[in-house]
Residue frames relative to the residue before (quaternion, step in Angstrom):
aa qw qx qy qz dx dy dz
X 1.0000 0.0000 0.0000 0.0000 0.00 0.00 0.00
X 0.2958 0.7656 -0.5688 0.0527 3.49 -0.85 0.77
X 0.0102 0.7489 -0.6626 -0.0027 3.72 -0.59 1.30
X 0.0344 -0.6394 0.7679 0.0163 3.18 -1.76 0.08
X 0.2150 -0.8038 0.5403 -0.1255 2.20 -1.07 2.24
X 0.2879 -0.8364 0.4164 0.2101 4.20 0.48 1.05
X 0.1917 -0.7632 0.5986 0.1497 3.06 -1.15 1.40
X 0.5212 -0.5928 0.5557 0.2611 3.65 -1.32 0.24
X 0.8011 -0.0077 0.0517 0.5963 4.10 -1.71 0.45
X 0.9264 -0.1194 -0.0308 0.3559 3.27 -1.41 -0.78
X 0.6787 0.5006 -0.2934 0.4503 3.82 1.14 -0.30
X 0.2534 -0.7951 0.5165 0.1919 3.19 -0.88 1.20
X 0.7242 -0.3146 0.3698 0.4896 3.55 -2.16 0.10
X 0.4431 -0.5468 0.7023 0.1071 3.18 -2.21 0.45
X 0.3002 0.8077 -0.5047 0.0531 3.17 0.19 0.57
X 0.3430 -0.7327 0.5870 -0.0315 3.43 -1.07 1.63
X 0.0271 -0.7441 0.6663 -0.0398 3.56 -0.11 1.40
X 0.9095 -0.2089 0.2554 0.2528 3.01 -2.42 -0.76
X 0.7656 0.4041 0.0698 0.4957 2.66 1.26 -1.40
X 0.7660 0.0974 0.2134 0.5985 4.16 1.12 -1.37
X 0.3385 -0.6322 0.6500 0.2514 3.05 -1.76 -0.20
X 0.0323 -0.8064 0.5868 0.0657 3.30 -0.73 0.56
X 0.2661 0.8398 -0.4672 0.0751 3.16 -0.75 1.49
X 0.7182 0.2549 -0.1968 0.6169 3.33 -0.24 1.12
X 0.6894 -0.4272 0.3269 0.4851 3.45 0.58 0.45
X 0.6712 0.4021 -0.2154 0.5842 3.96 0.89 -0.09
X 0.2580 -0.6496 0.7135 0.0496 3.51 -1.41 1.26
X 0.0201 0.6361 -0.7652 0.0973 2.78 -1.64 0.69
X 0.4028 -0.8106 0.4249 -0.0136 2.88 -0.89 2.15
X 0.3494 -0.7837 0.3144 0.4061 3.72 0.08 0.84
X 0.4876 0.5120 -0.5807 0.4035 3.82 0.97 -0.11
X 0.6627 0.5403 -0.3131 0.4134 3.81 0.80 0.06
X 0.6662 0.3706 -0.3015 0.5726 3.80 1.29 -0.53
X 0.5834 -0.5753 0.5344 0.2078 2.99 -1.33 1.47
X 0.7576 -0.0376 0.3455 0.5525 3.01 0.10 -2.09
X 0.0800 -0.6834 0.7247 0.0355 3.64 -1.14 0.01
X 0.0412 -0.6818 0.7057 -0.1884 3.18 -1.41 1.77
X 0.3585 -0.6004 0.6696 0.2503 3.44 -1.59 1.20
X 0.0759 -0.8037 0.5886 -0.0422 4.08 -0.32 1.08
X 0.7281 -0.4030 0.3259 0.4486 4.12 -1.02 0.49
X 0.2055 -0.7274 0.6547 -0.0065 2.75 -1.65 1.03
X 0.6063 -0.4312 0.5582 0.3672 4.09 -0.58 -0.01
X 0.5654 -0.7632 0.3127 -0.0116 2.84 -0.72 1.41
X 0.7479 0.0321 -0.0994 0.6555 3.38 0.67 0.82
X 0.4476 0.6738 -0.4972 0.3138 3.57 1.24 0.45
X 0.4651 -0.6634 0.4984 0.3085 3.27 -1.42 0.59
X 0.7018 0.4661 -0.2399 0.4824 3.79 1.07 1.00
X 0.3668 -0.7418 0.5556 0.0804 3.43 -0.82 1.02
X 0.3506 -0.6500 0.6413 0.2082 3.77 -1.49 0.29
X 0.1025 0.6329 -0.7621 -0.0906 3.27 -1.37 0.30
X 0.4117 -0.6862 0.5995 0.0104 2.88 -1.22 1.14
X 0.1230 -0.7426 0.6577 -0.0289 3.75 -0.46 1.51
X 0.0475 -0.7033 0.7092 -0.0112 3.76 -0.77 1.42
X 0.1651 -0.6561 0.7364 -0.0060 3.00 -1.36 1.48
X 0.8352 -0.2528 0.3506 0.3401 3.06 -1.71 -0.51
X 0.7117 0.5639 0.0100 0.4188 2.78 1.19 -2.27
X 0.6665 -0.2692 0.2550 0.6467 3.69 0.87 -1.41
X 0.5630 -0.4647 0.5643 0.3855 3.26 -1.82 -0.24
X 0.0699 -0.7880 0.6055 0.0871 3.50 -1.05 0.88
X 0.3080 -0.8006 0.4307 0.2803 4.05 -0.47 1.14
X 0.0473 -0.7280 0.6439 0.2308 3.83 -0.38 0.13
X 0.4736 -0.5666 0.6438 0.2005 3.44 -1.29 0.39
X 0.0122 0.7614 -0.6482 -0.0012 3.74 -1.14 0.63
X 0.4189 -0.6207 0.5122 0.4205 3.68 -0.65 0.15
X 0.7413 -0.5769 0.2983 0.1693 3.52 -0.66 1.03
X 0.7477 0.4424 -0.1419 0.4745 3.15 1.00 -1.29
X 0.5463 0.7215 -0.2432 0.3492 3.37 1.69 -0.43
X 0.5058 0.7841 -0.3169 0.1701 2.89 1.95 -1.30
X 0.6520 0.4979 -0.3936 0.4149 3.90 0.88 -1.06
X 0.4995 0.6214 -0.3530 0.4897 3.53 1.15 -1.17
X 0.7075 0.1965 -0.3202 0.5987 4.31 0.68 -1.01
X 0.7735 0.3657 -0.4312 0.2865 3.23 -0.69 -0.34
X 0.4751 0.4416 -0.4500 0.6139 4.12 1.34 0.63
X 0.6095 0.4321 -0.4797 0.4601 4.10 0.73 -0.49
X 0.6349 0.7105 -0.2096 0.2194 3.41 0.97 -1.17
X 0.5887 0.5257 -0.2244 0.5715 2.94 1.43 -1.33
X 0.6181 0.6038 -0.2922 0.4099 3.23 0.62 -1.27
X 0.8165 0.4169 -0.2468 0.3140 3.46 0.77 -1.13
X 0.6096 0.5250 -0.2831 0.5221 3.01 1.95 -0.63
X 0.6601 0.6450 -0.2582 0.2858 3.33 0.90 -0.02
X 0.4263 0.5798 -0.1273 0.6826 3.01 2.45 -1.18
X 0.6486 0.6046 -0.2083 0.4127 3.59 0.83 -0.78
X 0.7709 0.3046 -0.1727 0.5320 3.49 0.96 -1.19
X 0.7320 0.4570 -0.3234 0.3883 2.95 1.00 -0.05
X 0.4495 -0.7614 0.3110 0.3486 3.20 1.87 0.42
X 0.4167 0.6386 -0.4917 0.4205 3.87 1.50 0.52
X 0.6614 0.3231 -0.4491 0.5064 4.22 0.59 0.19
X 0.9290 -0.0031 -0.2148 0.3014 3.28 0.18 0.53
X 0.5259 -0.5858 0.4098 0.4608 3.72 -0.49 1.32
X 0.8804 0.0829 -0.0287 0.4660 3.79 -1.33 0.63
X 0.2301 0.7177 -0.5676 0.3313 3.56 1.07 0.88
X 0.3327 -0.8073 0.4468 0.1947 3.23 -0.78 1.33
X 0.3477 -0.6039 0.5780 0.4246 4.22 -1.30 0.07
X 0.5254 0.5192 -0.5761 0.3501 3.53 0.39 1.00
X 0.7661 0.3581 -0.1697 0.5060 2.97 1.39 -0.71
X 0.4402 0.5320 -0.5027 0.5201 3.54 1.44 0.25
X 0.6827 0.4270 -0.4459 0.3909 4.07 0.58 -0.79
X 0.5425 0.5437 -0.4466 0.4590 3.87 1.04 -1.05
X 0.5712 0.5170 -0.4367 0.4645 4.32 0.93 -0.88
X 0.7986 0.4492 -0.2946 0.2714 3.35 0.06 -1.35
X 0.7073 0.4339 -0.2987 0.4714 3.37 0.97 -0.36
X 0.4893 0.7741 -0.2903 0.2777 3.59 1.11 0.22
X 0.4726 0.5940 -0.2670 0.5938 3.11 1.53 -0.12
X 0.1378 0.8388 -0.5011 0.1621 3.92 -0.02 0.82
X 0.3345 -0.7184 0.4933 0.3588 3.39 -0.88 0.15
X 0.6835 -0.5161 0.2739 0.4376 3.46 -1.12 1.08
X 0.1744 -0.8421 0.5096 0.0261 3.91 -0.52 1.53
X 0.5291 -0.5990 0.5303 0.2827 3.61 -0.94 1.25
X 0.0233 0.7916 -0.6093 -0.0386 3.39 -0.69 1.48
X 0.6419 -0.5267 0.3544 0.4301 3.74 -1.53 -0.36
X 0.7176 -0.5445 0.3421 0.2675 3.39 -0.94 1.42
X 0.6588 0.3370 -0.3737 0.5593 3.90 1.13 -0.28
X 0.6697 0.4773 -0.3777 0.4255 4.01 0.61 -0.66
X 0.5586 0.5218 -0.4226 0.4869 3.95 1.56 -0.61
X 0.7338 0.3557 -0.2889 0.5016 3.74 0.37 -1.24
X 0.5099 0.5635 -0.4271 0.4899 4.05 0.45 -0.13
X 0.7744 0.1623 -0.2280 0.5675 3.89 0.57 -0.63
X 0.4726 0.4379 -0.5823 0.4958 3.86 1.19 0.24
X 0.6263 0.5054 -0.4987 0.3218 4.00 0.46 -0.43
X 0.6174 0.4672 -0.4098 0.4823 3.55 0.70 -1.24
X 0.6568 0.4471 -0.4614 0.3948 4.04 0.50 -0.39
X 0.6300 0.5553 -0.3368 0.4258 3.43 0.81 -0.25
X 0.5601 0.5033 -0.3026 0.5843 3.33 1.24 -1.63
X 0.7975 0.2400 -0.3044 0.4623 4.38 0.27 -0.63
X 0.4665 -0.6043 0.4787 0.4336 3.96 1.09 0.93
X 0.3109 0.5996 -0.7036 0.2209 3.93 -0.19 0.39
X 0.7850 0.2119 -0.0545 0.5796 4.02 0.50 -1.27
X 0.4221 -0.6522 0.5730 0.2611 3.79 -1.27 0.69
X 0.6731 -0.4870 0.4312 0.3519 2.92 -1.31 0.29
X 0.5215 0.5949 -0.3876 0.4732 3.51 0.80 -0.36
X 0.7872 0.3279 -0.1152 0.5095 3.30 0.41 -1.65
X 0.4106 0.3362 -0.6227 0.5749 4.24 0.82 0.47
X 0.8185 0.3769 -0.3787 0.2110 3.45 -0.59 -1.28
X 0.6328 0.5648 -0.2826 0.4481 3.41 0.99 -0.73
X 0.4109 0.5000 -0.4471 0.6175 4.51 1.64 -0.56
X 0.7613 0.5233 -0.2452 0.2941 3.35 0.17 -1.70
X 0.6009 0.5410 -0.4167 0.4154 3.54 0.93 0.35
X 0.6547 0.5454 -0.2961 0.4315 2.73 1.10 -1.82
X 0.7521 0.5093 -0.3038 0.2874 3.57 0.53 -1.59
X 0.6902 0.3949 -0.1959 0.5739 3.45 1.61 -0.46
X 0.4294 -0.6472 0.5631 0.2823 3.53 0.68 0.65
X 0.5284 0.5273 -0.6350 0.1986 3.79 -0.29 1.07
């Protein structure tokens, strides 16, 4: 399996080889991803979240928005290669059922776990400072 998924200005490609994902300058080996979910994004932004669940933590990648049909066909794909234990040698069906359910629609979260992964977008320049502080109202009702 190998897709590549093109990122735009400051966000880089998804790219979903034999072996990992590599986004943003950082692999992540799939005997290591639990699950993988397209999760909320700012509202009118020109960028989406996926949401890499490891063991360890949830990690947000940024995607360019418009890409999103383009992920969520790699996805399937991946969960599908997955259950059937054909992306990886000795891939387990514990971890092919944690795949299959990973695809989700975009899920109404708490107002500290949204503005926590709007910081890390700030902390990787993806959102201005204008546009954290300005989410950060809404999500806090000031």
């Amino acid at each position: 399996m190998y897709y590549e998924i093109e990122g735009q200005l400051n966000i880089g490609p998804l790219i979903f080889d034999e072996e990992e994902l590599i986004a943003n300058g950082r692999h992540f080996p799939y005997e290591d991803i639990e699950s993988l979910e397209i999760t909320s994004a700012p509202l009118f932004s020109a960028y989406g979240i996926l949401t890499v669940h490891t063991k360890e933590k949830d990690i947000p990648i940024p995607f360019v928005r418009s890409r999103r049909s383009k992920l969520e066909k790699v996805l399937r794909e991946y969960n599908r290669l997955r259950e059937k234990g054909e992306l990886l040698p000795g891939d387990e069906p514990k971890a092919a059922a944690a795949a299959a359910e990973s695809v989700q629609p975009a899920r109404s979260m708490d107002p500290y776990e949204e503005l926590k992964k709007l910081k890390e977008l700030l902390d990787l320049d993806i959102v201005t400072k204008e546009e954290f502080e300005t989410k950060k109202k809404q999500l806090l009702d000031l």
